[in-house]
FIDOPA-14571 format. One line per 8 residues: number of its first residue (from 1); their letters; for each residue x, y, z of C-alpha. Coordinates in nm, 3 decimals, always signed. Each point is the difference from the previous one (the first is absolute). Example, Ala and Ser with C-alpha at 12.3 -4.5 7.8 and 13.67 -1.06 7.14 Angstrom:
BEGIN
1	as	+1.230,-0.450,+0.780  +0.137,+0.344,-0.066
END
This chain:
BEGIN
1	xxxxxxxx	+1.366,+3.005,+1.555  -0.047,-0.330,+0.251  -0.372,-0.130,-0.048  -0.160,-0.093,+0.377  -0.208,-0.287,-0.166  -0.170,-0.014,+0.356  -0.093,+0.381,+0.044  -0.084,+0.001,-0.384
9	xxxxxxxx	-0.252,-0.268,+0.043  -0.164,+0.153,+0.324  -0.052,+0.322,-0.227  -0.167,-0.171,-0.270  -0.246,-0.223,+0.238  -0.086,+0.356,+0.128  -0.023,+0.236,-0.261  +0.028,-0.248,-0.312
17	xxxxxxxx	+0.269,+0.216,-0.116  +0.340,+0.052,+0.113  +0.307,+0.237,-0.180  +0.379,-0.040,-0.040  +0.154,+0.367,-0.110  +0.258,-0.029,-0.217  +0.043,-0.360,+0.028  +0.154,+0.007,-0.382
25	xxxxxxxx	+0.108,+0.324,-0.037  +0.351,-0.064,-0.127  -0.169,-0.236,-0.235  -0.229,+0.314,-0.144  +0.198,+0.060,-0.318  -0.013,-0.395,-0.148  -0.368,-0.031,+0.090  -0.108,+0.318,-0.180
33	xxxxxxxx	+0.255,-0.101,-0.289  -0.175,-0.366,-0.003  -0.354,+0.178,+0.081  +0.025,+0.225,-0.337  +0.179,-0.313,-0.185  -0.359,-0.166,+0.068  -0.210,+0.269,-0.197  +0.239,+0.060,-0.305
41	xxxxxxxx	+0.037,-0.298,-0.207  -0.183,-0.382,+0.043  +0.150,-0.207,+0.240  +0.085,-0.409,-0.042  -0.310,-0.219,+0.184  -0.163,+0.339,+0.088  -0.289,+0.203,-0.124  -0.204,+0.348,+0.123
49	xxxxxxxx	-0.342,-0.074,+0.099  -0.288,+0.202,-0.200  +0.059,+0.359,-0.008  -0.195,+0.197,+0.272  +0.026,+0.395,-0.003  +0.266,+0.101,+0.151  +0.059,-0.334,+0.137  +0.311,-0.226,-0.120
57	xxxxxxxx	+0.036,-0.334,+0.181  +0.288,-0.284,-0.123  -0.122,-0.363,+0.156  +0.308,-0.193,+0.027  +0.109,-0.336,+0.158  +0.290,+0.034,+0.243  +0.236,-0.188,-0.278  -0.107,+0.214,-0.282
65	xxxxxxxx	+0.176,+0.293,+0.212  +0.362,-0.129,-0.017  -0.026,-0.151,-0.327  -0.078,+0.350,-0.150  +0.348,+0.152,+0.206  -0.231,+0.145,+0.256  +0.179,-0.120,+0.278  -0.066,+0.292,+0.271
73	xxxxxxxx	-0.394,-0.044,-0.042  +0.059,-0.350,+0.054  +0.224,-0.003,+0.320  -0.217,+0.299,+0.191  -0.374,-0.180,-0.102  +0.098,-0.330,+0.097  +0.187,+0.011,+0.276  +0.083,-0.261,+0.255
81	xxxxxxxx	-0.120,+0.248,+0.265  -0.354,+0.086,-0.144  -0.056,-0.409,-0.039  +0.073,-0.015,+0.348  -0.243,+0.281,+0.126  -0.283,-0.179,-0.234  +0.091,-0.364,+0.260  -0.046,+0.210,+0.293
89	xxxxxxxx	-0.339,+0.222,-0.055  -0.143,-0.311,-0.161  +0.149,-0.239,+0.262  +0.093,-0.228,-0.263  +0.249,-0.080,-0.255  -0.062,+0.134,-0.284  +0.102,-0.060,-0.375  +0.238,+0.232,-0.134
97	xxxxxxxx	-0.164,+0.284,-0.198  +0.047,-0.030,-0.345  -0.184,+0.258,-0.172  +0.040,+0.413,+0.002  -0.133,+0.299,-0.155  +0.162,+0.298,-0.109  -0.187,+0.351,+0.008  +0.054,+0.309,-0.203
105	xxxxxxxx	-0.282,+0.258,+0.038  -0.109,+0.334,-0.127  -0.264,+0.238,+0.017  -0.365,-0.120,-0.044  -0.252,+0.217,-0.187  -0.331,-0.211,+0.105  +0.015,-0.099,+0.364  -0.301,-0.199,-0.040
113	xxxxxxxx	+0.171,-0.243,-0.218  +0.206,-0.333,+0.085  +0.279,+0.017,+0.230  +0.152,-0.060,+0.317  -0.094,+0.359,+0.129  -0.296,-0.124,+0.119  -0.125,-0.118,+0.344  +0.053,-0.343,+0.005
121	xxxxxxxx	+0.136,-0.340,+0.176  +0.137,-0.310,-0.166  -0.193,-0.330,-0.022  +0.304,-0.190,+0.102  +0.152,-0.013,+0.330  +0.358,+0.053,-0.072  +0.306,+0.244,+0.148  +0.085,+0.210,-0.329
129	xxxxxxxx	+0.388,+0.219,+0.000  +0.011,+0.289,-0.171  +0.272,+0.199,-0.096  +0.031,+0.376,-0.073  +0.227,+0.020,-0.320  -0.015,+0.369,+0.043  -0.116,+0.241,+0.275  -0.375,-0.040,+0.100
137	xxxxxxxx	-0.202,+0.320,+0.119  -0.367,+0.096,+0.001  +0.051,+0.199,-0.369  +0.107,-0.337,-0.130  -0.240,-0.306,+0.101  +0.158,-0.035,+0.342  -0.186,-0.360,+0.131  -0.281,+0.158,+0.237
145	xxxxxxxx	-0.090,-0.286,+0.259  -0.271,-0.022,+0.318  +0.225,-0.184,+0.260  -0.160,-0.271,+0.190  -0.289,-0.103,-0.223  +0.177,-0.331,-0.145  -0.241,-0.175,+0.251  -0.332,+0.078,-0.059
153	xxxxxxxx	+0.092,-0.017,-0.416  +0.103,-0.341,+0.071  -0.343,-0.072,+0.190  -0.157,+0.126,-0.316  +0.242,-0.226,-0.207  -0.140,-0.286,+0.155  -0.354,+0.060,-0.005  -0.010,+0.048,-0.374
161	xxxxxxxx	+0.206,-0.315,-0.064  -0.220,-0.175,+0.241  -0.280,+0.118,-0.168  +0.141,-0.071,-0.332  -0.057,+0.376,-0.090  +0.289,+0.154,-0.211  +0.211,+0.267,+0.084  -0.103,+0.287,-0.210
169	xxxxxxxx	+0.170,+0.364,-0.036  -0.069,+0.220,+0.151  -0.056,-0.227,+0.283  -0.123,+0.098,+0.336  +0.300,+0.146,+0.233  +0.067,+0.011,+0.379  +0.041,+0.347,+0.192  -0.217,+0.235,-0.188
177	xxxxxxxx	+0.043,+0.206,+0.265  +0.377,+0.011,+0.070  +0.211,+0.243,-0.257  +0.249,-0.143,-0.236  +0.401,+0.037,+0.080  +0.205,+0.078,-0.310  +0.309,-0.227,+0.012  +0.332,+0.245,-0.141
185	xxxxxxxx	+0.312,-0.057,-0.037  +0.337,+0.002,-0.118  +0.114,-0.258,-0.299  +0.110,-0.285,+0.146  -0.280,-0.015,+0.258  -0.144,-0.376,+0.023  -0.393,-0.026,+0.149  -0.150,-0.322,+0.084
193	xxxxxxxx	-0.355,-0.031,+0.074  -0.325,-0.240,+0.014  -0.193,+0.027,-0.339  -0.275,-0.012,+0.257  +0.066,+0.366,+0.110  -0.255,+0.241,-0.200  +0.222,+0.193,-0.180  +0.061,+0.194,-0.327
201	xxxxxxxx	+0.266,+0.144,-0.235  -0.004,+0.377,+0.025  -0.097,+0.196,-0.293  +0.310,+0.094,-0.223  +0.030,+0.388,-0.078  +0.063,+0.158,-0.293  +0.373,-0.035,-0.126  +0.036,-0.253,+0.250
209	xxxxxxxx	+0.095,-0.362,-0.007  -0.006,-0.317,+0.237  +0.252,-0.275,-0.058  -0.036,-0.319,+0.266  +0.042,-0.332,-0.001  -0.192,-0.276,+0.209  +0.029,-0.344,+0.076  -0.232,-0.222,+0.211
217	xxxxxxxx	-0.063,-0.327,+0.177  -0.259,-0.194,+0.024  -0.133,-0.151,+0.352  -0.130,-0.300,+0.020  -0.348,+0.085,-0.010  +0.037,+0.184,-0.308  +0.140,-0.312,-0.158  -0.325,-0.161,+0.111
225	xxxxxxxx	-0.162,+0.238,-0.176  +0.151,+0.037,-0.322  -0.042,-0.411,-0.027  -0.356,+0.092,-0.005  -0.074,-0.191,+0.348  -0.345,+0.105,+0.182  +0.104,+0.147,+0.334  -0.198,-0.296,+0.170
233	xxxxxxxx	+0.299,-0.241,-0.123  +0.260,+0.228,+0.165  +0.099,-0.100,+0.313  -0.105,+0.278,+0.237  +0.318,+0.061,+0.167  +0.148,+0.173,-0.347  -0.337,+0.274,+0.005  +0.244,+0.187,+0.199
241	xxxxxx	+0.355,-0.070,-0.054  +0.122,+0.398,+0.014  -0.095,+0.039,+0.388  -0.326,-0.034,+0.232  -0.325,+0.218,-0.124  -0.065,+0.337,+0.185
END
Protein backbone atom coordinates (compact mmCIF):
# COMPACT_ATOMS: atom_id res chain seq x y z
CA UNK A 1 0.00 0.00 0.00
CA UNK A 2 1.43 3.68 -1.35
CA UNK A 3 1.03 6.25 1.66
CA UNK A 4 -0.44 9.87 0.15
CA UNK A 5 1.62 11.78 2.89
CA UNK A 6 -0.45 14.87 1.57
CA UNK A 7 -4.09 13.38 1.79
CA UNK A 8 -2.92 11.61 5.11
CA UNK A 9 -2.06 14.85 6.67
CA UNK A 10 -5.31 16.73 5.47
CA UNK A 11 -7.21 13.79 7.34
CA UNK A 12 -5.48 14.17 10.49
CA UNK A 13 -5.73 18.24 10.62
CA UNK A 14 -9.49 17.35 10.20
CA UNK A 15 -10.43 14.56 12.14
CA UNK A 16 -7.06 14.07 14.22
CA UNK A 17 -7.15 10.61 13.08
CA UNK A 18 -6.53 9.07 9.87
CA UNK A 19 -6.35 4.91 8.91
CA UNK A 20 -4.20 2.81 6.52
CA UNK A 21 -6.03 -0.88 6.10
CA UNK A 22 -3.80 -3.40 5.83
CA UNK A 23 -0.83 -1.33 5.44
CA UNK A 24 1.33 -4.44 7.06
CA UNK A 25 -0.65 -7.19 6.45
CA UNK A 26 1.92 -9.50 4.89
CA UNK A 27 4.02 -8.51 7.82
CA UNK A 28 1.07 -9.94 10.37
CA UNK A 29 2.74 -13.25 11.20
CA UNK A 30 6.45 -11.69 12.46
CA UNK A 31 4.72 -8.93 14.43
CA UNK A 32 2.41 -11.27 16.37
CA UNK A 33 5.51 -13.76 16.65
CA UNK A 34 7.69 -10.63 18.02
CA UNK A 35 4.38 -9.25 19.89
CA UNK A 36 4.04 -12.68 22.02
CA UNK A 37 8.08 -12.89 22.17
CA UNK A 38 7.56 -9.52 24.27
CA UNK A 39 5.27 -11.09 27.07
CA UNK A 40 7.07 -14.55 27.52
CA UNK A 41 10.45 -14.19 28.82
CA UNK A 42 12.54 -10.64 29.92
CA UNK A 43 13.90 -8.85 27.23
CA UNK A 44 17.73 -7.13 27.06
CA UNK A 45 17.38 -3.04 28.02
CA UNK A 46 13.59 -3.64 28.43
CA UNK A 47 11.19 -3.96 31.28
CA UNK A 48 7.00 -4.19 31.75
CA UNK A 49 5.70 -1.27 33.48
CA UNK A 50 3.62 -2.03 36.86
CA UNK A 51 1.02 -4.54 36.39
CA UNK A 52 -2.52 -3.05 35.78
CA UNK A 53 -5.56 -5.56 35.49
CA UNK A 54 -5.81 -6.77 32.51
CA UNK A 55 -3.42 -4.31 31.23
CA UNK A 56 0.24 -5.39 29.96
CA UNK A 57 2.36 -2.55 28.53
CA UNK A 58 6.41 -3.18 27.46
CA UNK A 59 8.15 0.57 27.33
CA UNK A 60 10.95 0.16 25.03
CA UNK A 61 13.49 2.47 23.25
CA UNK A 62 13.51 2.07 19.47
CA UNK A 63 17.18 0.25 19.83
CA UNK A 64 16.12 -2.06 22.52
CA UNK A 65 13.69 -3.55 19.68
CA UNK A 66 16.39 -4.90 17.29
CA UNK A 67 18.80 -5.75 19.82
CA UNK A 68 16.26 -8.27 21.33
CA UNK A 69 15.73 -9.92 17.37
CA UNK A 70 12.52 -8.01 17.15
CA UNK A 71 13.15 -6.67 13.95
CA UNK A 72 9.43 -6.46 12.40
CA UNK A 73 8.22 -4.26 15.50
CA UNK A 74 11.07 -2.19 14.80
CA UNK A 75 10.79 -1.56 10.96
CA UNK A 76 6.67 -1.03 11.05
CA UNK A 77 6.89 1.53 14.46
CA UNK A 78 9.57 3.51 13.18
CA UNK A 79 9.20 4.01 9.92
CA UNK A 80 10.63 6.58 7.61
CA UNK A 81 7.05 7.32 6.50
CA UNK A 82 5.39 7.93 9.98
CA UNK A 83 8.57 10.45 10.78
CA UNK A 84 7.62 12.16 7.81
CA UNK A 85 3.79 12.57 8.54
CA UNK A 86 4.92 13.85 12.25
CA UNK A 87 7.20 17.01 9.89
CA UNK A 88 4.13 17.72 8.08
CA UNK A 89 1.08 17.96 10.78
CA UNK A 90 3.60 19.68 13.04
CA UNK A 91 5.12 21.79 10.20
CA UNK A 92 8.41 21.11 11.48
CA UNK A 93 11.18 18.71 11.55
CA UNK A 94 10.97 16.62 13.95
CA UNK A 95 13.41 14.23 15.91
CA UNK A 96 13.13 10.75 15.11
CA UNK A 97 10.92 8.82 17.58
CA UNK A 98 12.76 6.74 19.70
CA UNK A 99 10.57 5.22 22.13
CA UNK A 100 7.42 2.56 21.71
CA UNK A 101 5.06 0.62 23.65
CA UNK A 102 3.82 -2.69 23.18
CA UNK A 103 0.15 -3.70 24.33
CA UNK A 104 -1.28 -7.01 25.29
CA UNK A 105 -4.75 -6.75 26.93
CA UNK A 106 -7.40 -8.88 28.49
CA UNK A 107 -10.54 -8.73 30.15
CA UNK A 108 -11.00 -6.24 33.08
CA UNK A 109 -13.10 -7.21 36.12
CA UNK A 110 -13.29 -3.51 37.78
CA UNK A 111 -13.89 -0.89 35.13
CA UNK A 112 -13.45 1.74 37.59
CA UNK A 113 -9.87 0.96 38.01
CA UNK A 114 -6.63 2.29 36.06
CA UNK A 115 -6.47 1.98 32.46
CA UNK A 116 -6.60 3.33 29.16
CA UNK A 117 -10.40 2.46 28.79
CA UNK A 118 -11.20 5.54 30.08
CA UNK A 119 -12.18 8.93 28.56
CA UNK A 120 -9.21 10.71 28.26
CA UNK A 121 -6.59 12.99 26.16
CA UNK A 122 -2.83 13.12 26.47
CA UNK A 123 -0.94 16.02 28.10
CA UNK A 124 1.51 16.06 25.29
CA UNK A 125 0.96 17.21 21.88
CA UNK A 126 2.40 14.48 19.86
CA UNK A 127 1.18 12.19 16.57
CA UNK A 128 1.20 8.56 18.23
CA UNK A 129 1.14 5.09 15.42
CA UNK A 130 -0.44 2.32 16.46
CA UNK A 131 -0.46 -0.93 15.16
CA UNK A 132 -3.05 -3.77 15.33
CA UNK A 133 -0.93 -7.00 16.00
CA UNK A 134 -4.12 -8.86 15.69
CA UNK A 135 -7.68 -8.05 14.47
CA UNK A 136 -9.41 -5.15 16.43
CA UNK A 137 -13.34 -5.24 16.91
CA UNK A 138 -15.74 -3.77 19.46
CA UNK A 139 -15.63 -7.38 21.65
CA UNK A 140 -11.92 -6.72 21.92
CA UNK A 141 -10.93 -2.98 23.00
CA UNK A 142 -11.33 -1.67 19.48
CA UNK A 143 -9.78 2.27 19.97
CA UNK A 144 -13.23 4.27 20.23
CA UNK A 145 -12.38 7.97 19.11
CA UNK A 146 -14.67 11.46 18.78
CA UNK A 147 -13.25 12.81 15.42
CA UNK A 148 -12.54 16.41 15.29
CA UNK A 149 -12.09 17.34 18.93
CA UNK A 150 -8.07 17.48 18.82
CA UNK A 151 -8.73 21.31 18.80
CA UNK A 152 -10.58 22.36 21.53
CA UNK A 153 -8.37 19.53 23.83
CA UNK A 154 -5.46 21.40 22.71
CA UNK A 155 -7.15 24.84 23.81
CA UNK A 156 -7.58 23.13 27.11
CA UNK A 157 -3.88 21.93 26.94
CA UNK A 158 -2.82 25.31 26.93
CA UNK A 159 -4.83 26.89 29.44
CA UNK A 160 -3.76 24.49 32.14
CA UNK A 161 -0.06 24.85 31.24
CA UNK A 162 -0.59 28.51 31.15
CA UNK A 163 -2.10 28.39 34.27
CA UNK A 164 0.43 26.09 35.65
CA UNK A 165 -2.49 23.65 36.57
CA UNK A 166 -1.60 19.91 35.97
CA UNK A 167 -3.15 17.64 33.81
CA UNK A 168 -5.07 15.28 35.93
CA UNK A 169 -7.10 11.96 34.86
CA UNK A 170 -9.78 11.91 34.21
CA UNK A 171 -9.34 15.22 32.68
CA UNK A 172 -12.01 17.27 31.14
CA UNK A 173 -12.81 16.08 27.33
CA UNK A 174 -14.13 17.85 24.17
CA UNK A 175 -17.50 16.67 22.41
CA UNK A 176 -19.59 15.39 25.19
CA UNK A 177 -22.12 15.46 22.95
CA UNK A 178 -20.83 13.71 19.80
CA UNK A 179 -20.83 9.60 20.04
CA UNK A 180 -17.63 7.69 20.00
CA UNK A 181 -16.49 5.71 16.60
CA UNK A 182 -14.96 2.30 17.32
CA UNK A 183 -11.84 2.00 15.13
CA UNK A 184 -11.77 -2.12 13.71
CA UNK A 185 -9.80 -3.73 11.78
CA UNK A 186 -7.86 -6.30 10.24
CA UNK A 187 -4.08 -7.13 11.65
CA UNK A 188 -1.90 -5.20 9.91
CA UNK A 189 -4.04 -2.06 10.07
CA UNK A 190 -1.75 1.12 11.05
CA UNK A 191 -3.87 4.32 12.77
CA UNK A 192 -2.28 7.55 13.33
CA UNK A 193 -3.89 10.14 15.33
CA UNK A 194 -3.45 13.46 17.60
CA UNK A 195 -3.15 12.41 21.35
CA UNK A 196 -5.29 15.50 21.47
CA UNK A 197 -8.38 13.58 20.11
CA UNK A 198 -10.64 12.41 23.25
CA UNK A 199 -10.49 8.99 22.90
CA UNK A 200 -10.46 5.59 24.72
CA UNK A 201 -9.51 1.90 24.46
CA UNK A 202 -12.65 -0.18 24.20
CA UNK A 203 -13.47 -2.51 26.89
CA UNK A 204 -11.96 -6.09 26.26
CA UNK A 205 -14.64 -9.02 26.47
CA UNK A 206 -14.45 -12.01 28.06
CA UNK A 207 -12.02 -14.60 26.33
CA UNK A 208 -10.84 -11.84 24.38
CA UNK A 209 -7.48 -10.26 23.88
CA UNK A 210 -5.92 -6.97 22.34
CA UNK A 211 -2.37 -7.07 21.06
CA UNK A 212 -1.04 -3.42 19.53
CA UNK A 213 1.82 -1.68 19.34
CA UNK A 214 2.35 2.23 19.30
CA UNK A 215 4.94 4.56 18.67
CA UNK A 216 4.85 8.39 18.89
CA UNK A 217 6.49 11.72 18.18
CA UNK A 218 6.81 14.45 19.90
CA UNK A 219 6.02 18.14 18.39
CA UNK A 220 7.78 20.76 19.26
CA UNK A 221 5.61 22.13 21.76
CA UNK A 222 5.53 19.04 23.62
CA UNK A 223 9.29 19.20 23.86
CA UNK A 224 8.71 22.61 25.41
CA UNK A 225 6.79 21.08 27.73
CA UNK A 226 8.45 18.15 28.93
CA UNK A 227 11.67 20.67 29.55
CA UNK A 228 9.39 22.07 32.06
CA UNK A 229 9.20 25.64 30.18
CA UNK A 230 6.11 27.99 31.30
CA UNK A 231 4.04 28.48 28.15
CA UNK A 232 4.87 32.32 28.44
CA UNK A 233 8.61 31.38 27.28
CA UNK A 234 7.26 29.53 24.20
CA UNK A 235 7.24 31.40 21.31
CA UNK A 236 3.59 31.70 20.30
CA UNK A 237 3.83 30.54 16.85
CA UNK A 238 4.48 26.67 18.21
CA UNK A 239 0.78 26.95 20.46
CA UNK A 240 -0.45 25.63 17.28
CA UNK A 241 1.89 23.76 15.17
CA UNK A 242 -0.82 20.80 14.09
CA UNK A 243 -3.11 23.34 12.00
CA UNK A 244 -5.21 26.71 12.66
CA UNK A 245 -7.89 26.50 15.76
CA UNK A 246 -11.62 25.93 14.81
Amino acid sequence: MKINLDQATEHLRRDGVVIFPGLYADQCEPLMQEHKRCFSAPLKGAELAPPMEGEQILPARAVDLPENGLHTLHQCLFANWFHELGSRYFRSPIASNQFASICYDTPKRHLDGPGNHHTHWDPTLSLRLMILISDASVENGAIEVKRGTHYRNHATRLQLWENHIEYQDPCPCAGEELPFTPIEGRAGTAIVFDVSLTHRKGIVGPGQDRRVAFSHVHSPLAQYQQAGQSLADVPASLHWPHGTPL
